[in-house]
C-alpha positions in Angstrom: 73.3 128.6 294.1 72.8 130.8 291.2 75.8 130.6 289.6 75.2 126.6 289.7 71.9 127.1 287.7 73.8 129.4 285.5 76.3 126.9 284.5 73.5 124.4 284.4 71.4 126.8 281.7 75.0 127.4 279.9 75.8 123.6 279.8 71.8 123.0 278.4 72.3 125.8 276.0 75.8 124.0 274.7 74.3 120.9 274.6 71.1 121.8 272.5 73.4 123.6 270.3 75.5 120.8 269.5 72.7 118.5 269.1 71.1 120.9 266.7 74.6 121.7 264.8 74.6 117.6 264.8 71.4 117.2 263.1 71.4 119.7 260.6 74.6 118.2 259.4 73.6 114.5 259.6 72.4 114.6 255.8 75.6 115.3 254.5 77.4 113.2 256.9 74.9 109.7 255.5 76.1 110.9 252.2 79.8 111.3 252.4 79.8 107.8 254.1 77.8 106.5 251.2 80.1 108.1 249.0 83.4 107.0 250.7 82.3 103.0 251.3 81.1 103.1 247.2 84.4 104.7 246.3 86.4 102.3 248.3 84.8 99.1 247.1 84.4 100.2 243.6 88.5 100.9 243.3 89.4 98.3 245.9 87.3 95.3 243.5 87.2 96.6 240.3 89.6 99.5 239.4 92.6 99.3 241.9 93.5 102.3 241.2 93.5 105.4 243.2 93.8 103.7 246.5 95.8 106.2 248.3 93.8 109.7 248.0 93.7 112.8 250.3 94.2 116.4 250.4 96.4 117.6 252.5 96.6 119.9 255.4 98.9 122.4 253.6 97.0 122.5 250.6 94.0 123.0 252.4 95.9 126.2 254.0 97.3 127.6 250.6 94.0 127.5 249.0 91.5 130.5 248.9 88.5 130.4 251.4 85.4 128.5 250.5 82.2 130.5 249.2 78.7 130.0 250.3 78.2 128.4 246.7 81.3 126.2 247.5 79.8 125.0 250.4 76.7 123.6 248.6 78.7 122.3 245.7 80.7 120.2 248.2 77.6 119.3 250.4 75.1 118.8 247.5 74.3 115.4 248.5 72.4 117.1 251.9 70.5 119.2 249.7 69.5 115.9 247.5 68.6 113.8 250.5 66.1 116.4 251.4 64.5 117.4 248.9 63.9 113.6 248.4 62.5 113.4 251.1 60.3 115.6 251.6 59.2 114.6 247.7 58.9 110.6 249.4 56.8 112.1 252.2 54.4 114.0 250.3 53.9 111.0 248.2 53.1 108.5 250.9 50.3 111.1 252.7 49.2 114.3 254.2 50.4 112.9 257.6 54.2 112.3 257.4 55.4 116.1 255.7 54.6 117.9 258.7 57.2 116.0 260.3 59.6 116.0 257.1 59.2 119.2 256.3 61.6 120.9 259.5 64.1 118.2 258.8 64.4 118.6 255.4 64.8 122.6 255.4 67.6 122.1 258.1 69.4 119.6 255.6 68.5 122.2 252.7 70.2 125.1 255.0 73.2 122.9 256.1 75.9 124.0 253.6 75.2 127.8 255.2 75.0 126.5 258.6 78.3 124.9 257.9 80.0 128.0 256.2 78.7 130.1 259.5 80.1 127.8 262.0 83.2 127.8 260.5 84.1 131.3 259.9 86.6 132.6 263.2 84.7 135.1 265.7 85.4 139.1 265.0 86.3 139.4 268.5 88.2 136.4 270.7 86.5 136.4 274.3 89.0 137.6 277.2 88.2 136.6 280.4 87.9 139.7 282.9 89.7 139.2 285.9 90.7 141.4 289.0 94.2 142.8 289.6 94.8 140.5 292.7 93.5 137.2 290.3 96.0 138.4 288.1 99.0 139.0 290.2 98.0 135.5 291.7 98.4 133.9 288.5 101.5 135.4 287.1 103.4 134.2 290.3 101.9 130.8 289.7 103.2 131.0 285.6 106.5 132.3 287.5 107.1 129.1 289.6 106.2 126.6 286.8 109.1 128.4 284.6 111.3 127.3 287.2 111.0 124.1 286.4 112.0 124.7 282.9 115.0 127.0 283.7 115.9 124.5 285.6 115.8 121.0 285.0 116.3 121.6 281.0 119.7 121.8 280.4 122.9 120.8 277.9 122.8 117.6 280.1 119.2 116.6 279.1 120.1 118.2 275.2 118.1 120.8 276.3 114.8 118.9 276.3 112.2 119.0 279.0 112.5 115.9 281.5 108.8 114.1 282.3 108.6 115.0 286.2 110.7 116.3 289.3 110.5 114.0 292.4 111.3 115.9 295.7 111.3 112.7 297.8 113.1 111.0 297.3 114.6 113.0 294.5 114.5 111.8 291.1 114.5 113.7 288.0 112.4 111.7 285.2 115.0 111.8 282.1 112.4 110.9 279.7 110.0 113.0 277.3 107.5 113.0 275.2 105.6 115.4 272.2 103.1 116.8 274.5 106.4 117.9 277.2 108.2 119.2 273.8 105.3 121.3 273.0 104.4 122.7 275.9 108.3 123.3 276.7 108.3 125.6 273.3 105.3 127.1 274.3 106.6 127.7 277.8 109.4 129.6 276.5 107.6 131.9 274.6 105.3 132.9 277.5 108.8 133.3 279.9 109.9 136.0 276.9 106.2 137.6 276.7 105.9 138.0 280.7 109.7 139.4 280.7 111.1 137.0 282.7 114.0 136.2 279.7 115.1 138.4 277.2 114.5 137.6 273.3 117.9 136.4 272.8 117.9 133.7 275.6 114.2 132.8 274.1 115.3 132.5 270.8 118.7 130.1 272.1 116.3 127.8 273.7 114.2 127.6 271.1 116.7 126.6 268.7 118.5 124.5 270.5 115.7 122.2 271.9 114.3 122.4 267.7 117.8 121.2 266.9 117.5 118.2 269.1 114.3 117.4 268.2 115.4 117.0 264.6 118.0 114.5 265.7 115.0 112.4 267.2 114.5 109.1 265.3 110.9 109.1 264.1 108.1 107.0 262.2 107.3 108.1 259.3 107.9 111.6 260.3 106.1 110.8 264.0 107.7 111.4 267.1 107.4 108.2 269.1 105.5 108.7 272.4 108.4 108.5 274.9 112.2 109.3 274.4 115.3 108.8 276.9 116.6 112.5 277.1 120.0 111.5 277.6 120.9 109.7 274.6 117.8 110.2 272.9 116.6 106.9 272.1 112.6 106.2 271.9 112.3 103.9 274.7 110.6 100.1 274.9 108.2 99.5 273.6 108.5 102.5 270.8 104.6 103.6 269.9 103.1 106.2 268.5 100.4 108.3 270.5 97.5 110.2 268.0 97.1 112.3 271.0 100.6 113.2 271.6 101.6 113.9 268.0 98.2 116.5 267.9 99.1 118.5 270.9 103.1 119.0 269.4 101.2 119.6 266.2 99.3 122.3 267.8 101.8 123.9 269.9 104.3 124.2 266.9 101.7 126.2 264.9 101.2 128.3 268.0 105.1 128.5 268.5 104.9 130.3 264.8 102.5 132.5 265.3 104.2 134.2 268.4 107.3 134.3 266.1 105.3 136.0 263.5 104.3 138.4 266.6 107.7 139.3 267.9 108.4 140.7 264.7 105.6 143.7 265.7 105.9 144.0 269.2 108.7 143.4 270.9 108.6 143.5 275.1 108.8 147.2 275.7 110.7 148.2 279.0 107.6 148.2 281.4 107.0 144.5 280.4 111.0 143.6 281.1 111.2 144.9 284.5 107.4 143.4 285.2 109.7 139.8 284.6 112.5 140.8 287.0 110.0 142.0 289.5 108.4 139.2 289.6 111.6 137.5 290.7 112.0 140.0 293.2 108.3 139.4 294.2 109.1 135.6 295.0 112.1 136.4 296.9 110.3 138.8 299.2 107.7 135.8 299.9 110.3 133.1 300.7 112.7 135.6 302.9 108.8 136.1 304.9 108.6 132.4 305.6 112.1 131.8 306.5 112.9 134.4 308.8 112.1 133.1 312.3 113.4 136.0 314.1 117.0 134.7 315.0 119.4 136.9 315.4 122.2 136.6 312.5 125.9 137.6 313.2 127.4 139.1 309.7 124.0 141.0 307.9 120.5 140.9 309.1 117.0 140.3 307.4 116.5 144.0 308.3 119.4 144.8 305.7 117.4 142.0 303.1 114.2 143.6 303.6 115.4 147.2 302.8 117.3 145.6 299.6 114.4 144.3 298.1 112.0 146.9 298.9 114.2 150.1 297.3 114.8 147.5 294.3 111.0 147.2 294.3 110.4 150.6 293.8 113.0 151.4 291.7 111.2 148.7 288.9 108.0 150.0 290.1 108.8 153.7 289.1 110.4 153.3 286.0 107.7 150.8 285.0 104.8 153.7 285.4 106.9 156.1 282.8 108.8 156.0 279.4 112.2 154.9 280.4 115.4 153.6 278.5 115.8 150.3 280.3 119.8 150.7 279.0 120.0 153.7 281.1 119.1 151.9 284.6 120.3 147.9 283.9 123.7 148.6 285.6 122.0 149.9 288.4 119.7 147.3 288.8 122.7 144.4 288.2 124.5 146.3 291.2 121.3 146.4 293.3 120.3 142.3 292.2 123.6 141.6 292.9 124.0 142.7 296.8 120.4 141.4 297.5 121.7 137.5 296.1 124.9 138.2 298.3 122.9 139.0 301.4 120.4 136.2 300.6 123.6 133.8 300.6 125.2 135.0 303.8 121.8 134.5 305.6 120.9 130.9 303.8 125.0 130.0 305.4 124.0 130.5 308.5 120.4 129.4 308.5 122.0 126.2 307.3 120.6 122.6 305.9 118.0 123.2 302.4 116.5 126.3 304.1 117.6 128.8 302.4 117.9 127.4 298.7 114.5 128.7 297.4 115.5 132.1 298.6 118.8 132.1 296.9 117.3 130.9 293.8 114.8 133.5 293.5 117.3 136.2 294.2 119.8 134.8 291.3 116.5 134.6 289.5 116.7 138.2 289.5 120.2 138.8 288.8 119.7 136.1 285.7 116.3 138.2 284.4 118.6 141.3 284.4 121.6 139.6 282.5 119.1 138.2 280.1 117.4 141.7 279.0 121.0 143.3 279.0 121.6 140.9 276.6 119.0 141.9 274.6 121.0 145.1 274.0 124.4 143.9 273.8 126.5 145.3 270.4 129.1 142.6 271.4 126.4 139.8 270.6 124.8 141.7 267.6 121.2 142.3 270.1 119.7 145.6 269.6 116.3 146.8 269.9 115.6 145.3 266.0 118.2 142.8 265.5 116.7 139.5 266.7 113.1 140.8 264.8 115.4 141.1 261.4 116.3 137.8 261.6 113.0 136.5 262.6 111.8 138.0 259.4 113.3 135.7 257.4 111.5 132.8 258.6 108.0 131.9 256.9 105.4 133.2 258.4 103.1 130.3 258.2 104.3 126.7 259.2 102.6 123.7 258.6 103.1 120.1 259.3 102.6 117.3 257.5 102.3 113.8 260.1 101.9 111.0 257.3 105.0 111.8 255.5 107.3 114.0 258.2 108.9 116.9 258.1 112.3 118.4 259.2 113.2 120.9 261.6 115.7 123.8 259.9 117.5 127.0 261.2 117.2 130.2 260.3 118.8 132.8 261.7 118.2 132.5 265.1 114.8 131.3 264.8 114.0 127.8 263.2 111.4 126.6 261.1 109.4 123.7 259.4 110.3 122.7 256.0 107.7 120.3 255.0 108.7 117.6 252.6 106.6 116.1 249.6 104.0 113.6 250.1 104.4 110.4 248.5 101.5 109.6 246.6 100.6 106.3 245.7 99.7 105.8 241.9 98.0 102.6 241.9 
């Protein structure tokens, strides 16, 4: 009960902030409206000229950060509505500035009001959460990158299908911008949380950029839906405002964790973290499938004892400075023999029983291969190599949706180039 009349006080609080933030801003909002209908009718009937006028999102980016005395140059109008009003009040009567007056010292304050609300917090709130809640939710992340290892392959140009159907099964070869986006965004987490090394990361990442660049667009849009096969929008071919926002979003935030990989690449605690979690889900599923049968070539005795010493081998060189190079053989060998036990007992179990389990213990063997990798002279991988390349891509991207914008390589990390505006000089 008191947490219910806690989020009802936090809801009211929310709520009478907003409406305040909504008032105190209404002044200038009258006036821009003013001014926008006036300009539009004055060049639409009289000039024709300047029709087509806007300022764009990157050159809103590129340009220094507003003063408090730019803020009341730009929202000037707010300031003149009140002080005419309260001017008009105090000329009709003693009885109507009372009410004026707290109105028209909000409108008078809203240029600071809207410089404060727009400046970024010091500090970005982190939710607090228990080690359990944690553990809980990074095997929950672990199962929903399953789908993506999964299902988006060469076959599907390496885009992410809609949906999965169990049963019957049907796989959904169809996508959209929102499925791209979080696909991308997907990726990166699977390389944060260890469960891929950089290099795998950074082949994904290109090649699902590379196919989206091949995508026929509007205008620089991506059209809502897309067959993934041979990449055609499909009937009827729309655009979604919502769709194109969340891709919009997600490819900024896809930049910024490029940016970051630059200055902190996944130490070996955070690698092994990835293949244990593997490990982790492996243990679960051999727990629901064993019914106690006995098993005639290796036993779920020999499985359990696999996983566990593998367990607290990653556990124990987790907890201390370690060269993962030194111990990846051993933990290939050790991967290895649990996915070769896992098989022999999913044989004789028989039917789909066993599939999860032999997934999740080739899940481990794949995590290991895909840090190795990371490390690999053969493939030009060291500890700085894929940062050196990602230093050569910009470290800010932007987007531009009413003129389009194309999708580029560098290195192994791509980019957005944005292309010109064309602005209309009537």
């Amino acid at each position: 009960m008191r947490s219910h009349f806690g989020a009802l006080i936090a809801d009211f609080r929310l709520a009478l902030a907003q409406s305040a933030l909504l008032v105190s801003l209404l002044a200038h909002q009258a006036w821009s409206m003013s001014d926008a209908i006036a300009r539009t009718l004055f060049r639409l009937f009289v000039t024709r000229r300047h029709l087509l006028e806007w300022t764009t999102a990157a050159q809103a980016a590129v340009g220094r950060r507003p003063s408090l005395l730019d803020y009341y140059r730009r929202m000037a109008g707010a300031v003149v509505i009140a002080v005419s009003a309260l001017i008009i009040s105090l000329l009709l009567g003693a009885a109507t500035w009372p009410l004026t007056l707290p109105f028209a010292m909000l409108w008078m304050l809203s240029p600071a009001i809207a410089r404060w609300t727009s400046q970024s917090p010091l500090v970005a709130g982190r939710v607090v959460m228990s080690n359990d809640d944690a553990a809980v939710l990074r095997l929950t992340a672990r199962g929903t990158w399953r789908f993506f290892e999964t299902f988006v392959t060469a076959a599907d140009n390496m885009l992410p299908p809609d949906n999965f159907q169990e049963d019957p099964v049907a796989l959904a070869h169809r996508t959209s911008p929102t499925n791209l986006g979080l696909y991308l965004l997907a990726t990166v987490s699977a390389r944060d949380f260890g469960w891929i090394g950089t290099a795998d990361a950074m082949d994904r990442l290109e090649a699902t950029l590379s196919t989206m660049n091949r995508l026929t667009r509007f205008r620089g849009h991506f059209y809502n839906w897309y067959d993934t096969q041979d990449l055609r929008p499909l009937d009827p071919p729309y655009i979604s405002t919502v769709d194109s926002g969340n891709l919009a979003g997600h490819l900024i935030a896809l930049a910024s964790a490029c940016s970051e990989w630059i200055e902190t690449p996944v130490d070996a605690a955070g690698r092994l973290a990835g293949v244990a979690d593997a490990l982790l889900m492996a243990r679960e599923e051999a727990s629901r499938i064993n019914d106690g049968r006995r098993t005639r070539t290796v036993t779920w005795r020999q499985l359990d004892e696999a996983i566990e010493n593998l367990a607290i081998d990653l556990r124990q060189h987790q907890q201390v400075d370690t060269r993962i190079t030194d111990r990846i053989a051993s933990f290939t060998v050790r991967a290895e023999t649990i996915a070769d036990i896992s098989k022999a007992l999913s044989s004789e179990i028989g039917s789909d029983a066993g599939s999860d389990l032999v997934f999740w213990t080739d899940a481990v063997c794949r995590a290991i291969k895909s840090h190795s990798r990371d490390f690999s002279g053969s493939e030009g991988v060291t500890s700085s190599g894929p940062f050196q390349r990602l230093q050569r891509a910009p470290g800010q991207w932007g987007l531009k949706w009413n003129t389009g914008f194309s999708l580029m390589r560098i290195g192994n990390c791509s980019r957005l180039a944005i292309s010109r505006p064309r602005v209309s000089s009537i």
